[in-house]
VEXGU-771641 format. One record per residue: x, y, z of N, C-alpha, C in turn; residue in three letters. Coordinates in steps of 0.2 Angstrom, whole numbers, plus 5000, padded with zeros to 4 digits. Example, Ala and Ser with C-alpha at 12.3 -4.5 7.8 and 13.67 -1.06 7.14 Angstrom:
506649725039506249785039506649845039ALA/506449895035506849955036506450005039SER/
//
This chain:
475545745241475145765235475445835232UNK/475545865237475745935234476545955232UNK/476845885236477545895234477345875225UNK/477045805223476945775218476845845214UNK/476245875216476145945212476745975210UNK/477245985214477646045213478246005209UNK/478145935210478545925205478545905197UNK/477745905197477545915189477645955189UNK/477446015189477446095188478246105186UNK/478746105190479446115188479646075182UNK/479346025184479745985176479546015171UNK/478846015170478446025163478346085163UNK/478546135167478346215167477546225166UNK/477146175171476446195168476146255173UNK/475646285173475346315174474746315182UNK/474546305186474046265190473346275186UNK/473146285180472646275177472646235172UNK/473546205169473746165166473746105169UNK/473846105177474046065180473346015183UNK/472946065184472246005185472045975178UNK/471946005171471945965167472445915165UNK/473045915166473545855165473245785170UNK/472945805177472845765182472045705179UNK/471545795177470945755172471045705169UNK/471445725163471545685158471845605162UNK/472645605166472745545166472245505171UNK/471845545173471145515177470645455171UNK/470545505165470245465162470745435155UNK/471345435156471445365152471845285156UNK/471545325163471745265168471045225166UNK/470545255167469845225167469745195158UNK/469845225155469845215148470345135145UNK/470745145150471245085150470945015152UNK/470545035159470644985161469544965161UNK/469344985153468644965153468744895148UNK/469244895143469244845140469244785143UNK/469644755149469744675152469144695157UNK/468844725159468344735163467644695159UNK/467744725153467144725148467244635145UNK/467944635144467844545140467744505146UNK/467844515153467644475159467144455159UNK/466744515160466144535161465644495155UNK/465844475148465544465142465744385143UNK/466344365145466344305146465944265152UNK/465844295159465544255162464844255159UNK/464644315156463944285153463744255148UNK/464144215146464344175138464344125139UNK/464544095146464844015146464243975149UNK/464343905145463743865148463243855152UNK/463843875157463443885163462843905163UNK/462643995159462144025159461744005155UNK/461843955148461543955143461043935142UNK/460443945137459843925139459943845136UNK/459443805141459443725138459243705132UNK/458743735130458443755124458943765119UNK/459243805120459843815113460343745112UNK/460343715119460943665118460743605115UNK/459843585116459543555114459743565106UNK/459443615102459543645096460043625093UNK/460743635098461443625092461643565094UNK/461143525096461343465097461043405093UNK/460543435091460143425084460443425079UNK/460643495079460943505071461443465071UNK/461843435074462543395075462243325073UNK/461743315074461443245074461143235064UNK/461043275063460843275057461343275050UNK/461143215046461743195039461943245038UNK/462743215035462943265032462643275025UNK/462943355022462743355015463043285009UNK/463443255010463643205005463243155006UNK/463043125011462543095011462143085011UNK/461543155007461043155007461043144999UNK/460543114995460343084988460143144985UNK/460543154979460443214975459943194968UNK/459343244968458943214964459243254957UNK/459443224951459543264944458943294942UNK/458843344941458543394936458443384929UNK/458043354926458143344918458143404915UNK/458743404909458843454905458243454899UNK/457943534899457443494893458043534887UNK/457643474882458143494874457943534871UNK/458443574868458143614861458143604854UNK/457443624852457443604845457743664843UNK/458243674839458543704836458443684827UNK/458443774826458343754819458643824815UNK/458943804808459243854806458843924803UNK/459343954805459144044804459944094800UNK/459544134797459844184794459844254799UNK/460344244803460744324806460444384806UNK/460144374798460344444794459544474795UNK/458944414796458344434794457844384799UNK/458044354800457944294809457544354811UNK/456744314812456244374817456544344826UNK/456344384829456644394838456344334840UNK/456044284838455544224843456144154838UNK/456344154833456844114832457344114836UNK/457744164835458244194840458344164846UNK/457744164850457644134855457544074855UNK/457144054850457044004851457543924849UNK/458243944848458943934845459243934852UNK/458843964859459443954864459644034866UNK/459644094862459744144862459344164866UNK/459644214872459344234877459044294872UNK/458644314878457844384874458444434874UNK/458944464879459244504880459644514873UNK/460144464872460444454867460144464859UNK/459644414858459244434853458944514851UNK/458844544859458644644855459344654853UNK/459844624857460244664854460644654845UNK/460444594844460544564838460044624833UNK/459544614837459044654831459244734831UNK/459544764836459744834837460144844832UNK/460644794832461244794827461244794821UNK/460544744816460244744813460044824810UNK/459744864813459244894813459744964811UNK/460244964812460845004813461145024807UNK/461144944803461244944797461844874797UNK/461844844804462344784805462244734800UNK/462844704796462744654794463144604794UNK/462844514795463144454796463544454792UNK/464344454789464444414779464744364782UNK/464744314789465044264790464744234797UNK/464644174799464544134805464744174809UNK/465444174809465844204814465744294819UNK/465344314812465044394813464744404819UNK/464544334822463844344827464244364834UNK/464944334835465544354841465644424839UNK/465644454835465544534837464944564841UNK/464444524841463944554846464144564852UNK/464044594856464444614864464144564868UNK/464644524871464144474875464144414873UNK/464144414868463744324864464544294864UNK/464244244869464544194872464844144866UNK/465644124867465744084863465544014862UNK/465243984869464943914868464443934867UNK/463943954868463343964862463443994853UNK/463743994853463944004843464143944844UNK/464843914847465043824846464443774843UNK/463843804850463043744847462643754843UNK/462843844841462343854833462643874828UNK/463243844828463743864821463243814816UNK/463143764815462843724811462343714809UNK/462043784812461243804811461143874809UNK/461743914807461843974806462143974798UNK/461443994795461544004789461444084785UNK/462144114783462344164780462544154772UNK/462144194769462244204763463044204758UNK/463244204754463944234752464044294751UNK/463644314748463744404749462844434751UNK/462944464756462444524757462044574754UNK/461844584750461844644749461544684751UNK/461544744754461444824756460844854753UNK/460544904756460044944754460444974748UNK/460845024752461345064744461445034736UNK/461744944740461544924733461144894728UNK/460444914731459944874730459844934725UNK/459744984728459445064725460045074719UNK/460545054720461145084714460745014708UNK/460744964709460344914705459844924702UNK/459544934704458744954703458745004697UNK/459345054700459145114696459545084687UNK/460145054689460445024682459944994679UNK/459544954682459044924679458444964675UNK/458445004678457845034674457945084667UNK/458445084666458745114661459245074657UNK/458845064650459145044645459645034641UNK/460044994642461145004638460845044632UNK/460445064629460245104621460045164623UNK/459945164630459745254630460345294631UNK/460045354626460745384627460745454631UNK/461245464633461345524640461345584638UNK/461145634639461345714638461945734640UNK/462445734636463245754638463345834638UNK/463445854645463545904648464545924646UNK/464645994642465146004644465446024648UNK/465846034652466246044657466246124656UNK/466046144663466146234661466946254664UNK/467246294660467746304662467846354667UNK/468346384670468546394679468646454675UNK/468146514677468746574677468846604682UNK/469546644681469846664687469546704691UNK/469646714699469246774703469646794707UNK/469446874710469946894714469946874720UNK/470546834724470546784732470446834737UNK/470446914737470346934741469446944744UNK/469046924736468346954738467946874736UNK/468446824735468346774735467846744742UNK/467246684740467046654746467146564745UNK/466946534751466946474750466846434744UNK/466246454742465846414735466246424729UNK/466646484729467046484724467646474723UNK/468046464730468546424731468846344731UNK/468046334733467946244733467846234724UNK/467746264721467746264711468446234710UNK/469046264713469546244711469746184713UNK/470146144709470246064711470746054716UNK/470746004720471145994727470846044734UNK/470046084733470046114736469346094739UNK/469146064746468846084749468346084753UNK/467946074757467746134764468246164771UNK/468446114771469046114776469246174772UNK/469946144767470446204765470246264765UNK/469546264761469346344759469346384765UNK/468946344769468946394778469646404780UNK/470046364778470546374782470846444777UNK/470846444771471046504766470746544768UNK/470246574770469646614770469846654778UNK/469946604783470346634788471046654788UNK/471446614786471946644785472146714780UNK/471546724774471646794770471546854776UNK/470646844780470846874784471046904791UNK/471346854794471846874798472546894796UNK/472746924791472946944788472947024786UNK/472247004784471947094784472047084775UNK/472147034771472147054764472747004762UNK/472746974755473246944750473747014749UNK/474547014749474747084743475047014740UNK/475246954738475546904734475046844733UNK/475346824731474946764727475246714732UNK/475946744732476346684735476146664743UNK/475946694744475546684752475146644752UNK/474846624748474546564748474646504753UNK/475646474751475846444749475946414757UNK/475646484763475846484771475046484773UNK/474546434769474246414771474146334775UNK/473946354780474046274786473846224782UNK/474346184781474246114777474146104771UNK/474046174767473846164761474246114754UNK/474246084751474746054746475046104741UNK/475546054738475746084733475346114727UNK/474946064725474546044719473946104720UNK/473646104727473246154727473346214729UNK/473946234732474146314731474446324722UNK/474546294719474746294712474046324708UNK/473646264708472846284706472646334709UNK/472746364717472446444717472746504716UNK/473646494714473946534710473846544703UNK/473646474699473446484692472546524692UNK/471946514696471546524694471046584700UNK/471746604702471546674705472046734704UNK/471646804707472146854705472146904711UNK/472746944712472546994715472347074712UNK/471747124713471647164710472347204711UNK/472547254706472947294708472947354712UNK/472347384713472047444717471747404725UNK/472047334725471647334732472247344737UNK/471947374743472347404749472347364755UNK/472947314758472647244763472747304768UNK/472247284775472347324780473047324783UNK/473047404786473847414790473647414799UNK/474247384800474147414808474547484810UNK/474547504818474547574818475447544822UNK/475947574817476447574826476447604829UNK/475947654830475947714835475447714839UNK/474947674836474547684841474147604842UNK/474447554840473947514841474447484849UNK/474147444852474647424860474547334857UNK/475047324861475347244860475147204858UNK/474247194861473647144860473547144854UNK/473447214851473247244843473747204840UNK/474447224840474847214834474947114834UNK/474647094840474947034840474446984837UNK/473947024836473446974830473646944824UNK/473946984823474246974815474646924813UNK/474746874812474946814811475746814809UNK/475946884806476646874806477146904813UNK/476446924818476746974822476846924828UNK/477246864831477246874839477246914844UNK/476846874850476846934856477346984858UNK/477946924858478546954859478847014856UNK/478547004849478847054843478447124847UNK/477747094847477247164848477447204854UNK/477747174860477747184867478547244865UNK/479147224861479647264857479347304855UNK/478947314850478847384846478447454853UNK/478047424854477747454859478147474865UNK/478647434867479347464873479647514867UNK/479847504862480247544858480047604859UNK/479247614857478847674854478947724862UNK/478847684868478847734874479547764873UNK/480047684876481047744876481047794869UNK/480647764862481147834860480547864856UNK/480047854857479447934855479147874849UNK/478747904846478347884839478947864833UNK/478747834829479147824823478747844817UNK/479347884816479447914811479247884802UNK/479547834803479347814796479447724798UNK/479047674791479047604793479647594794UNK/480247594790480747584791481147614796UNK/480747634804481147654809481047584814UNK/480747544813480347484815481047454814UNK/481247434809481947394810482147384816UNK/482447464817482747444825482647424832UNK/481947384831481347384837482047304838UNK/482047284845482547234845481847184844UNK/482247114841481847044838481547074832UNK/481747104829481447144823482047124818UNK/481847034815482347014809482047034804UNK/482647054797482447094790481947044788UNK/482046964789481546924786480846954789UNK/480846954795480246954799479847044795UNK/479947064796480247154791479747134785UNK/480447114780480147084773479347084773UNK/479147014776478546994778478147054779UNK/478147074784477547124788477647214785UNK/478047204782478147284779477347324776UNK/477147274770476547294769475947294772UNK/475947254780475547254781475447334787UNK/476247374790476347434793476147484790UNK/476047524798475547594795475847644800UNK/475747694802475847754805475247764810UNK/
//
């Protein structure tokens, strides 16, 4: 045993505290191994006839004796019939419905749909319910009576009201007040939606876009509003102005830092991330037109944002 020892140990460089648990372990997957054939022996001798109670043998020797399923006589079930009677989809109280074959289930939901503002204009309407089974419409197509046209709550009230006023009565004819212009800068929504092609969306969109900009200085700016159309930056150009004393807000190139200047819609991070490296390597600037030489500083981008630069 101890040569055995010493020859584990050499090979596997193990330790003598290594060595007794290598020996533990293949101790228990010798045992581990060898529970399985132990266990099914052991389950078989107690399984087989020999022990089994007589009582059960009697039992399955019954159930053997007993006809089979085909040979036993199947009693029919009579179907009961439905009276079925026709109904309008559109106004059919829930006890018809059912009583058509329509499960209860189905019928709420017929009436939910209803109730929603759903309506039948065709037989075929009722397979838009969720669920409603196409062989049940097959056996009530012929009981299912829909009008040719529906009419609506809306059009009932648009009718009504035609009706009660007489082709002889004659109307108050309001003139049209005409548009006068207003300044876009001190402009709000309600007086931007006055102009035609204009509104709730656009105006919000004009109204944020003047001020993130900090102020209109051209009319033509309009024209770089998100989505706006031709037709309707044309009617804000014709029916607006800018004062000539008004002053759009400037930024600082001297002192506002990257985040500041990059709000500004003509200004990229990148541009703003430039000016601000500029400002450290060569000091403050002197005048707007030092800005030029900020690098990513094109004359178009310039042009643009000139008015909006400050010191």
């Amino acid at each position: 045993m101890k040569q055995l020892n010493r020859i584990i140990r050499d090979y596997f460089g193990f330790s003598a505290t290594e060595l007794r648990g290598f020996w533990i372990l293949s101790v228990l997957a010798v045992v581990l191994l060898a529970i399985p054939p132990i266990t099914k022996e052991v389950f078989l001798q107690s399984s087989t006839f020999s022990h089994t109670n007589p009582a059960k043998l009697d039992s399955i020797i019954a159930l053997l004796e007993q006809p089979a399923l085909d040979q036993i006589p199947i009693t029919e079930t009579p179907v009961a019939s439905v009276d079925y009677v026709r109904f309008n989809p559109n106004n059919a109280p829930r006890e018809v419905l059912v009583q058509n074959s329509i499960p209860s289930w189905l019928a709420d939901r017929i009436i939910k749909y209803r109730n929603k503002g759903g309506r039948f204009r065709k037989k075929a309407d009722l397979l838009k319910i969720y669920g409603f089974p196409e062989d049940l419409y097959a056996q009530l197509e012929h009981y299912v009576v829909v009008p040719e046209k529906v009419v609506n709550n809306s059009e009932r009230k648009v009718a009504a009201t035609v009706a009660a006023y007489p082709e002889s009565k004659e109307y108050r004819k309001f003139d049209k007040k005409e548009l006068v212009a207003f300044d876009i800068n001190q402009a709000d929504s309600i007086r931007l939606k006055q102009i035609p092609g204009i509104g709730t969306v656009l105006s919000s969109r004009i109204i944020r876009f003047r001020d993130k900009l900090g102020g209109l200085h051209s009319k033509q700016q309009l024209k770089e509003v998100y989505q706006i159309s031709d037709e309707a930056a044309q009617n804000l150009q014709k029916y607006t102005y800018i004062s000539p004393d008004y002053e759009v807000a400037q930024l600082s190139l001297n002192t506002d830092n990257a985040s500041g200047l990059a709000q500004h819609p003509y200004v990229s991070y990148k541009l703003a991330r430039a000016i601000v490296d500029h400002r450290k390597n060569y000091g403050d600037f002197l005048r707007i037109e030092d800005c030029r030489e900020v690098y990513l500083m094109e004359d178009s981008v310039f042009q643009k944002i000139a008015p909006y630069l400050g010191l």
